[in-house]
N, C-alpha and C positions, 0 to 999 in steps of 0.2 A: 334701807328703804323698803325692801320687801316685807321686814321685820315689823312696821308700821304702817304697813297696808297698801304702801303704795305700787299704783301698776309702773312696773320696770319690765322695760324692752331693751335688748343688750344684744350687742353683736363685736369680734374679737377675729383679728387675724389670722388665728388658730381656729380655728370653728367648735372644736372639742370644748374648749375653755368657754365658750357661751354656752352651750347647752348645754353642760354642767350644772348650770345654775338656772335648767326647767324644770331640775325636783325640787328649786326652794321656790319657784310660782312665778319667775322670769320667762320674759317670750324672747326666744334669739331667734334670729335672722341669719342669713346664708350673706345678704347683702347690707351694707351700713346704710345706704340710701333707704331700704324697705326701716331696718331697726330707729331711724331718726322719725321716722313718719309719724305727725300726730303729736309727738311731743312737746309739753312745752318750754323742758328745758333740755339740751342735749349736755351729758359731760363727757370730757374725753381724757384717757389719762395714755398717754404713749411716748415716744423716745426724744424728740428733739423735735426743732423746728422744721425740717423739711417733710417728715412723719406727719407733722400735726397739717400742716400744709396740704399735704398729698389726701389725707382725709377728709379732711372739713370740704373738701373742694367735687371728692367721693360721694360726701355725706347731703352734699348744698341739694341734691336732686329733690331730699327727702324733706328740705326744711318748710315751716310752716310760715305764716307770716308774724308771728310773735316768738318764732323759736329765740329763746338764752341760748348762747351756746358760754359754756363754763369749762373751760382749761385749764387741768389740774398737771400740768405736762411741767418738765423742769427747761427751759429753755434758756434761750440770750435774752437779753434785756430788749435789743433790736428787734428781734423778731415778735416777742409781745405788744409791741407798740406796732409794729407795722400790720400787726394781726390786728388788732385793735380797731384802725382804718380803714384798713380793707375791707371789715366785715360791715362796720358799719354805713360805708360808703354802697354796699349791695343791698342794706336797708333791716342789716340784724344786729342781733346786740351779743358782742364779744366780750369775757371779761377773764383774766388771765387770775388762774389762782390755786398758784402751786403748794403744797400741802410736807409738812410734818409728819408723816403718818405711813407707817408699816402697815399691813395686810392685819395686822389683829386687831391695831386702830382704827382701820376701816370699819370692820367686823364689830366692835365698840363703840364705835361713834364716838374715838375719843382723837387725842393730838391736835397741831394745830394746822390754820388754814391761811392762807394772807392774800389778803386782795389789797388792790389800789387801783385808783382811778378814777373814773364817773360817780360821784358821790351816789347820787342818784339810781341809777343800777344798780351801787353796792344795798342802800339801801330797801332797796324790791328784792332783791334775792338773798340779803342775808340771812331771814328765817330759816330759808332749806336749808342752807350750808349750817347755817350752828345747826342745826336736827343731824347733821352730817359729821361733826368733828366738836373736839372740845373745847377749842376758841379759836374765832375768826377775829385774825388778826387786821385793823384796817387800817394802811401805811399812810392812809391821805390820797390827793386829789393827783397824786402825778404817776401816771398810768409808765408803766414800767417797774414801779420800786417795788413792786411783792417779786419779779421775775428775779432783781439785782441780789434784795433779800433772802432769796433758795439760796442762790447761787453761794451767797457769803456766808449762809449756815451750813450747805455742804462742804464749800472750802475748810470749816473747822472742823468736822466730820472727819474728812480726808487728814487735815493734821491728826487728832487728837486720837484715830486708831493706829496712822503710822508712828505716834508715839507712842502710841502703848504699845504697839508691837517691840520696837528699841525696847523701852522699861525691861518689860518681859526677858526677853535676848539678854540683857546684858543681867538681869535674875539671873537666868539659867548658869550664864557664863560665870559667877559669884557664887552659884548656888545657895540663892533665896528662889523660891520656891512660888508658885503663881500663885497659890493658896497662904503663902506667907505673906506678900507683896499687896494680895488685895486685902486681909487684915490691916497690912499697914495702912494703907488710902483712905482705909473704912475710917479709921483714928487719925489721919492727916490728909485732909482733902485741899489738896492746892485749889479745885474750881472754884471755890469761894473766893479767891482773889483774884477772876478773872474781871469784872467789870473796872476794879479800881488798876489793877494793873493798864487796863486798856486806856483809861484815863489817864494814866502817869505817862504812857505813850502820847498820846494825845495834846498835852499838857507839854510834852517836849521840857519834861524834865529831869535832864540826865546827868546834873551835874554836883547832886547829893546821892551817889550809885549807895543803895543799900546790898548789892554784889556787882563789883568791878567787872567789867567787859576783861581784862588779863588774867583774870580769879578764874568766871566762868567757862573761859576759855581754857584755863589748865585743868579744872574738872572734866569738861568735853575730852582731851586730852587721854585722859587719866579712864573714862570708860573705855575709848577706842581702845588702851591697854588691854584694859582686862576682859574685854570682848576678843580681841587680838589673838591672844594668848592660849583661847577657850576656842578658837576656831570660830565664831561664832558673827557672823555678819550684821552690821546694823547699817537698815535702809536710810535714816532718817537724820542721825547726828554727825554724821563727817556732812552732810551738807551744811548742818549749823556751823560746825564748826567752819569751814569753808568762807563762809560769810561775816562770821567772825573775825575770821584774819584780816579779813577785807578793811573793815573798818577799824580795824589795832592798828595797819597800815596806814592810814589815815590820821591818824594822831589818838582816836579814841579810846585807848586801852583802859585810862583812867575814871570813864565815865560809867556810869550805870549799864550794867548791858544788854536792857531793851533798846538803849541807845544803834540798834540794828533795824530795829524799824520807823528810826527819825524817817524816813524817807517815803515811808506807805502812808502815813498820816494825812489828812487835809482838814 
């Protein structure tokens, strides 16, 4: 923002971390009430819903009568819609819109951004926000689904590093090498069959398995060895495995073995 001329007023819990940024031509405040004054969009990015709460409520002193306020905060789905209500019912306009974007994406104006809700709103203020990130995502008219959206891209997040961390572990524990390992990936990238796998989940069809739920289950198996053996801890696959059993017990050994998540589906 300041990179394009615009006047930014900022103000941060930490006070040091606001005034850091009066040698790139930012005005910080001591007070968030003084820092919201005048503007005509306020954004806030911080921890959760009772945070975002405790502020905007700080903040209300300083609001104008055309203040946006823009919620870049990762919350529940609940508390963006109730935020949603509330602000609006005081006579301001709330739009929840939690972001893809690391500190250097900030810095770039690049990643993404998701809003949903008030058509209308979205459309008055999506100019700034694309000037802000590399595509604003926009989920539709039902105020919640960019909140539900974070949430389901962090959940993969949260998988998809505690599996890497496993891969890695059980590298070591074989000794393949992190640098041999990502070679491999680089030539055999499983995430290109995440969407059609998601759909085969979906689809609820388990009953041409291209890998048997009792196969993949004796490979799981067959790491815990060799991690075992190596001393070597993994966070992530004795739960699979766990789960696994669960439904071999149930009759399903023979089915395909995303046949484990028949049951997330809708």
């Amino acid at each position: 923002m300041l990179k394009r001329g615009e006047q930014v007023q900022v103000w941060n819990r930490t006070g040091s971390k606001a005034s850091a940024l009066e040698a790139e031509g930012a005005r910080a405040f001591a007070h968030v009430k003084d820092a919201v004054a005048g503007a005509s969009r306020v954004h806030i990015t911080l921890v959760d819903d009772e945070t975002v709460d405790d502020i905007l409520e700080q903040a209300s002193a300083g609001f104008g009568p055309d203040t946006i306020i823009i919620d870049h905060t990762t919350t529940t789905v609940s508390g963006a819609v109730k935020r949603t209500g509330i602000w609006k019912g005081k006579g301001f306009t709330y739009l929840h819109a939690p972001v893809f974007m690391g500190p250097r994406n900030a810095l770039d104006g690049t990643g993404h951004m998701l809003v949903s809700g008030d058509q209308e709103v979205i459309r008055r203020v999506e100019p700034a926000l694309a000037a802000m990130t590399g595509q604003v995502v926009n989920l539709g008219a039902e105020t919640g689904k960019a909140a539900a959206t974070k949430l389901l891209g962090n959940s993969f997040l949260l998988f998809l590093t505690a599996g890497i961390a496993d891969t890695l572990a059980l590298g070591k524990a074989m000794g393949v090498t992190t640098s041999e390992a990502i070679s491999f990936f680089e030539m055999w990238n499983p995430g290109t069959s995440l969407p059609a796998r998601m759909k085969r989940m979906g689809d609820a069809k388990f009953d041409e398995p291209s890998w048997e739920l009792k196969m993949a289950r004796k490979d799981a198996r067959l790491m815990m060895k060799e991690a075992g053996e190596d001393g070597i801890r993994l966070a992530f696959i004795p739960s699979i495995a766990s789960e696994m059993d669960r439904w071999i017990e149930t009759g399903h050994g023979s089915k395909d073995w995303m046949v484990i998540g028949k049951d997330s589906v809708i």
